[in-house]
Each structure stands twice: as C-alpha cells, then as structure tokens.
C-alpha positions, -999 to +999 in steps of 0.1 A: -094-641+294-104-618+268-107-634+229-087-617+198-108-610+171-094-614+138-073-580+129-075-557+095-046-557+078-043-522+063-011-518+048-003-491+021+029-486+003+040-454+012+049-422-009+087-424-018+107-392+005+128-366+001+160-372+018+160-354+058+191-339+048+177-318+017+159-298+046+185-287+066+192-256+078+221-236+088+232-234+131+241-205+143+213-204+178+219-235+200+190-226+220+166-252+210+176-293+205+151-309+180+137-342+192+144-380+183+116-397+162+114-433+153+126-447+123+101-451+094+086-485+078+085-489+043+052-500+049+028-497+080-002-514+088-030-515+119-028-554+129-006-566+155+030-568+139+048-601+143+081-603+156+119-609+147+149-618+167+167-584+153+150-563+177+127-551+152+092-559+140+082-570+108+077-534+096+111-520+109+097-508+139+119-512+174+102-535+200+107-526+235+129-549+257+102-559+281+108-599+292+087-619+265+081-641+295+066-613+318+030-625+327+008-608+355-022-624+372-027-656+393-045-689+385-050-682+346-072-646+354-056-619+341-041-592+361-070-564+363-055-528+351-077-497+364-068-461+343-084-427+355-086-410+319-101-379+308-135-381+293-139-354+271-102-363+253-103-343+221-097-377+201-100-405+217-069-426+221-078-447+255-104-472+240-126-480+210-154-506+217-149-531+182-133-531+150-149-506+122-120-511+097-113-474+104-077-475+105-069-455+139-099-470+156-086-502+142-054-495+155-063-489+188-084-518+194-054-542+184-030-522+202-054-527+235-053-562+230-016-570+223-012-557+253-034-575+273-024-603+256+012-599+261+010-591+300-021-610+307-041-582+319-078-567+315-077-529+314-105-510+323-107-471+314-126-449+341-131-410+325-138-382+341-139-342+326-101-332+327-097-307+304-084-270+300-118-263+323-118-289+347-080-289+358-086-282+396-114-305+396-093-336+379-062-327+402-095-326+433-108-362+425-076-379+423-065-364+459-099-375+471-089-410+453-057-411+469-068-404+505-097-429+507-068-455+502-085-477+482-061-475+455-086-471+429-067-464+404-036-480+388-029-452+359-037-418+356-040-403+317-056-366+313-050-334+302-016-318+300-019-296+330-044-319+344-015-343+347+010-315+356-013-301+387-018-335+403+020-332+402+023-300+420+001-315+448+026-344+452-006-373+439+026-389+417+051-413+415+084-406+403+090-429+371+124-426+377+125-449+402+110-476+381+121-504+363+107-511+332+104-478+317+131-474+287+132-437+281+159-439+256+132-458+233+120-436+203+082-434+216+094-414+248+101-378+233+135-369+243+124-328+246+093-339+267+119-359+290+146-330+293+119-305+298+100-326+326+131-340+345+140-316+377+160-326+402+162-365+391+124-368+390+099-372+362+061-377+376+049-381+338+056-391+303+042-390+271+046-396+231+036-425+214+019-434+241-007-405+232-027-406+203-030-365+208+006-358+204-001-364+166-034-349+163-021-312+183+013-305+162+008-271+152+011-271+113+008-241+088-018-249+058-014-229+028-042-227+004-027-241-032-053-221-056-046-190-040-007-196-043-017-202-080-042-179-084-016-148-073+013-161-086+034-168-057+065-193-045+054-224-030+063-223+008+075-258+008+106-246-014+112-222+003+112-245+037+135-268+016+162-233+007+158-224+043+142-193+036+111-199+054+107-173+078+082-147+091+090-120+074+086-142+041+055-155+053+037-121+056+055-114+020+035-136+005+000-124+023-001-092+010-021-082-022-045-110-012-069-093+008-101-092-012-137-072+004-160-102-001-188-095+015-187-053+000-192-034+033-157-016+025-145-025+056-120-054+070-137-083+083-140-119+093-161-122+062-134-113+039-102-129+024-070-129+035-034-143+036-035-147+071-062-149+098-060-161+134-074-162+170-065-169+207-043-197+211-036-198+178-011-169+177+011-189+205+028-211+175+046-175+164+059-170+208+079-203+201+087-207+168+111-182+177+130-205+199+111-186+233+103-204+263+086-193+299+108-217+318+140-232+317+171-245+339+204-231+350+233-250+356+224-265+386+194-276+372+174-253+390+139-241+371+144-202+364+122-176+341+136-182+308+153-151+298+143-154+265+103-144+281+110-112+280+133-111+260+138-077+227+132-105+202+096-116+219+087-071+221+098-076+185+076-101+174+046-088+192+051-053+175+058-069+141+022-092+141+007-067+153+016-039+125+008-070+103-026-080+117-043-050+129-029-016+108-028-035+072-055-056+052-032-088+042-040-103+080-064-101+104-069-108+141-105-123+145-128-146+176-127-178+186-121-202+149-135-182+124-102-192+106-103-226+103-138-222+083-124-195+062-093-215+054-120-248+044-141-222+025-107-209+007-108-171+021-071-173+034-041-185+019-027-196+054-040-211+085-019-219+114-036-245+132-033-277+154-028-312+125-061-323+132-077-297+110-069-316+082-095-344+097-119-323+119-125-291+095-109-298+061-113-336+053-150-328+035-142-298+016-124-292-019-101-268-003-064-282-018-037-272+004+000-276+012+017-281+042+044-267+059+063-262+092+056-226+110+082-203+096+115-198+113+119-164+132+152-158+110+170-177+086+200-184+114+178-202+136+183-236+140+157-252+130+120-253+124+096-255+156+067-268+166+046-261+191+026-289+208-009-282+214-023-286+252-048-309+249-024-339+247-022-368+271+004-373+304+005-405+322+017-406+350+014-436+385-007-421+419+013-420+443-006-450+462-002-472+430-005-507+444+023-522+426+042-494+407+067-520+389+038-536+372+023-506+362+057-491+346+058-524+330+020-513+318+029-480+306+061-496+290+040-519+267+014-495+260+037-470+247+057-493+230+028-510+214+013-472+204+045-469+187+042-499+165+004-496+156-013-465+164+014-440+155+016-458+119-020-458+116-021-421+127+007-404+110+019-431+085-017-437+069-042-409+081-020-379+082+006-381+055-014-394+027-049-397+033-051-359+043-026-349+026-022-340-010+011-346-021+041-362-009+063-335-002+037-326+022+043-358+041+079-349+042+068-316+061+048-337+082+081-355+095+099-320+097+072-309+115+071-342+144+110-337+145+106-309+158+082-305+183+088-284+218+076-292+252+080-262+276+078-268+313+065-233+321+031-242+297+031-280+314+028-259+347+014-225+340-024-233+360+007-230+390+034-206+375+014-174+354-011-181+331+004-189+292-020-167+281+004-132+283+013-134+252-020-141+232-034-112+250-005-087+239-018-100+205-055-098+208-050-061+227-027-049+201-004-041+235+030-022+233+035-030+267+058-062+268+085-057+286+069-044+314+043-073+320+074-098+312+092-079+341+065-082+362+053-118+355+093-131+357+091-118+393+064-139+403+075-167+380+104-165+403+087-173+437+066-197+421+090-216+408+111-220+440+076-235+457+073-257+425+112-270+427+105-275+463+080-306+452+107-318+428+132-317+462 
C-alpha cells in the first residue's frame, strides 16, 4: 500500500464572470453543436476534495457514480494497474514523482493517489515515443504487445492518431461494451463522443481525463500595446457584439506593419498584425464550421461536403491575398511567430493555450485573449480547434479484465475533472496567465467550444490533414480540384475504415 503525503491546499478565489449569455450569438448554420463543459467552483483547489451526499464535492464539482465500496486487489495488496503512455507527451499529465507545490504538478500527484486510494490499486506508467513521428511505430509495439499474449498492458494513453491507428488495426476494445464508463459525465466531451462513435463502437475517449486537452485549445492572443498604440477596438468587444469575424480580424492588422529591421523588404524580422506558420493556419479550415469527415443518415462515415466546399476555395483565396500580396500579414517557417508575438512584433498570434506558459509566461508582452474569429457573423458560434498532440485512452484488445479497467479509466477521468482540470484552467490558465478577467471569460468560450473531427483523429489512414496548410504555405488556387481528388480517395478509405467499426 502506497502512503498519502500530506496535500497543498491551493485555493484562490476566483475573478467574478461575465454572464455566458452576454456572449451569445445569433443561429442561422446548424452545422456545428458546441460541447458540454462542467459546471464552475467558486473556488478550486489542488488537494483531494472531500465529499457530500448531493452528488457534488466540496467545490461544486460532480463526483462520478462509481460504487464507494468498489475495491480491487486480494489479501490487502493492491490491484497492480500497467499504462502504455507516450514518453515524449508535450506536458506531462501521466505522472509527477513528489509534491513541488506547483499547482498542476501538485494536482496530478493527488489525483494519482485518490485514485489509488479509492480503488486500491498501484499504477505503473510504461512510455514509449508516440508522437506525430512515431505513429506507426506506437501502433507496431502495441501489436507486438498484443500478440505475445502476455497482456502487458492494462491501458493504453498516447498521441491522438497514435491512439486512432492502433484502432484501425483492430489492437482495441470497444468501451461501449463496458460498465462503468459514464459518458454522459461532464469530463467526457460530448463532440469527441459523437465524432468517435461509428456504428455503436467507441475504441477511445478523452477530456478531463487529458491534461493536453487544456494545454492544445487553439486561442487567438492579441497584443494590448499595439491595440493601444494604433488606436483600435478591443477584440474581446467585439467577440461579446458578435462581430468577431475574419474579415474584422484582418481590419484591424492593417496599418501595423512596420520595416524593423530597414532592408525595405517584408520579413520575419518585421512587425505585423498577423504572422503564422504550418499547422498554425488549420484553426482558420475550421473555425469556419469545415470538417474532412462526417456521417450520413445511416451513420455511415462520408467526405464531408463541406471539404471542398466554395466557402473553404474562399477562405484559402482570402488568407492568401491577406498573407502573401499585402504587408499587414505574413506567412513565415516553423514558430517564428510565437517569438515575435513574446517580443511584441505582431498584434495577433493564433496559437495552441499553452503559449501563454511555454513562450509568453517570462516576457512583458500584455495581451488579450480571444476565441478565433467566426467565418461570418451568422455562424453559430465560435470554434475551436483542438490541437493533435492530446491524449486518447483507450483498453488492448487482450486487456485482462476490461470491467476493472473501465472502472480505472472512470476514476481517473473523474478525478482529472475534480483536481487537475481546476488546477489547469481554473488556476494556471485563467488568472495566472492571464491578464484580466474578461480574458478568463474567453477562456470558457473558447473550452465550450472545442471541435473534434474524425477525419484529423484518422488522417495517418484517410489523406493527410495537411491539404489545406499546404494550399496556404503554396499560395495555391487550386482547391477544388485537390478536394475533388482527395474526397475520392477519402471515399474508399473510409469504406475499409467503417469496415473495422462493422
């Protein structure tokens, strides 16, 4: 048996909100269904929460409606819990070796034990390389895993499409099958769910069960002295008059550009309203409400005709003129951006929530947050796209005693719920790295509204979901074409893929 050490409390009264409903926005595309999130404490804190006979903690915050009595292991040993993770995890959300009074660290380390403590188990974390270049080899190990039947491994936690290929290989378990798992609870996304269920099945799950979920919301940063400095309207009212769009977005770069470095020509070296790279120009594909994949009415996974779609050769066109023929935006390598945006060279930066911890957290730089702009005033709603490099957990598909494991995932969801997410997005993101508190209210607007799409999840088996950064990076005119193309194959691939869900 394991001994609890004596847990921080870290509690912090939080900044007082602006009603959800001030931020609402008019409904004229039904095309995208914004996400559940859990309710909010008044206050949150990283020790282990006592609990109430209401059904909620002494913070506010659901429990789950696991047995209190539920106890695994024989003879007073606790039941020993094996998880395959990923070991170079972008932030690590599997394990933290003591107390540092750091609160996420903190908060993992009490989370770990409440949950050995309430299900009287030892978990032991195994990593290997899973990420964006170490899918096939990830997907490789667990197969090898599976066939020496040794049933290694009780849990398996990587990388997105790490997760997602061991899937299309048939390594998982279906969790529907499971008892256990409540996936009406708030820290089981209900997008991810819809997104990931075909035919009855779901072979992984995420949310509050992953640390990374948080950290890899893309948010937009604006740059408050330059707002100042130029004399224009603060984004974050226009988010709250639902005016927040691209086309006001690029509005408010131009005049800004500024030759720096005095070589009378446009460069990385230079400021900007806008500067961006790679990946980073996906957030504009689905803020517009596009997807690669979705269902028909049978449930059957079809090429979303919104791919290739007039709006999508509309966008493309439109940042293009914006970032390559004028000087208020520019198209640049790798993340030259995020350094500009900490040495205040650009008034906006597009960019995964993390940058506020990674890249910004030890400069001056003051900045807002936002939401990335809606396509058009009549959309819906704000979206937000959800960085790769999150976690999936899923059960092999020789897991030795799947009911106790969904119990395991259950608990360590439902715990990352109470503690970590608190610590993480309560505490860390929306007030110690943020600057005012109607920046925290864009940071709920912002996790409301996250998108999962089942095409990216799968895209190492489908086409790669890097079409449309390309048409960026190229300055292409060529969309429809390659859409018409790439839906074709998407077509056959996606009948092999439903046949794994059949």
């Amino acid at each position: 048996m394991r001994t609890i050490s004596t847990r921080i409390l870290c509690a912090i009264l939080l900044c007082t909100m602006l009603p959800i409903g001030v931020l609402a926005c008019a409904k004229d595309q039904p095309d995208f269904t914004p996400t559940t999130t859990a309710p909010l404490a008044a206050d949150t804190t990283t020790a282990a929460p006592e609990t109430t006979d209401d059904g909620l903690d002494e913070n506010g915050y659901l429990e789950d409606d696991l047995p209190r009595d539920l106890k695994f292991g024989s003879d007073g040993k606790p039941e020993p819990i094996s998880f395959l993770t990923w070991s170079d995890v972008e932030h690590e959300e599997f394990q933290v070796e003591n107390q540092t009074g750091e609160t996420v660290n903190d908060a993992i380390f009490n989370r770990n034990l409440k949950v050995e403590d309430r299900l009287n188990i030892d978990m032991s974390f195994h990593g290997i390389p899973g990420n964006g270049e170490n899918v096939s080899e990830f997907a490789r190990a667990v197969n090898i895993a599976i066939q020496a039947g040794a049933n290694e491994y009780d849990i398996i936690a990587s990388y997105s499409l790490s997760t997602a290929a061991c899937a299309t290989q048939g390594l998982l378990y279906n969790l529907y099958d499971l008892p256990y798992l409540n996936f009406d609870q708030p820290w089981w996304p209900e997008r991810l769910l819809t997104e990931a269920t075909v035919n009855d099945k779901l072979y992984f799950a995420s949310g509050d069960i992953s640390a990374n979920t948080l950290y890899m919301m893309y948010t937009c940063f604006f740059n408050k002295e330059l707002l100042a400095k130029y004399d224009l309207p603060n984004p974050q009212e226009l988010v709250q008059n639902n005016q927040w769009t691209y086309e006001k977005f690029f509005q408010l770069c131009e005049g800004v550009y500024s030759d720096l470095n005095g070589n009378s020509q446009k460069d990385g070296e230079d400021q900007f309203g806008y500067m961006t790279s790679g990946i980073h120009t996906e957030p504009w594909f689905y803020g517009a409400g596009n997807l690669f994949v979705e269902k028909d009415a049978d449930g059957m996974l079809i090429p979303s005709p919104s791919f290739g779609s007039e709006k999508v050769v509309d966008i493309i066109s439109f940042l293009n003129s914006k970032l390559w023929t004028t000087e208020d935006s520019i198209y640049t390598e790798s993340v030259l951006h995020q350094n500009a945006f900490a040495e205040k060279r650009i008034l906006f930066c597009i960019d995964r929530a993390r940058c506020s911890i990674r890249t910004f957290a030890n400069t001056d730089v003051q900045y807002g947050i936002v939401p990335v702009p809606k396509y058009t005033e009549n959309q819906d709603s704000y979206i937000t796209l959800m960085g790769n490099p999150f976690t999936l957990y899923a059960l092999p598909s020789d897991c030795r005693n799947p009911e106790m494991m969904a119990a395991v995932l259950e608990c360590f969801a439902s715990e990352g719920y109470r503690q970590v997410t608190p610590a993480l997005f309560e505490i860390t993101l929306k007030v110690k790295y943020a600057d005012d508190p109607v920046s925290a209210e864009m940071y709920d607007l912002i996790r409301e509204n996250v998108t999962f799409d089942i095409g990216r999840i799968f895209s190492n088996s489908l086409i790669p979901q890097s079409d449309f950064r390309t048409a960026i990076a190229q300055n292409q005119t060529t969309w429809a074409a390659i859409a018409a193309v790439r839906s074709r194959l998407m077509t056959t691939k996606l009948k092999n893929l439903q046949k794994i869900f059949d």
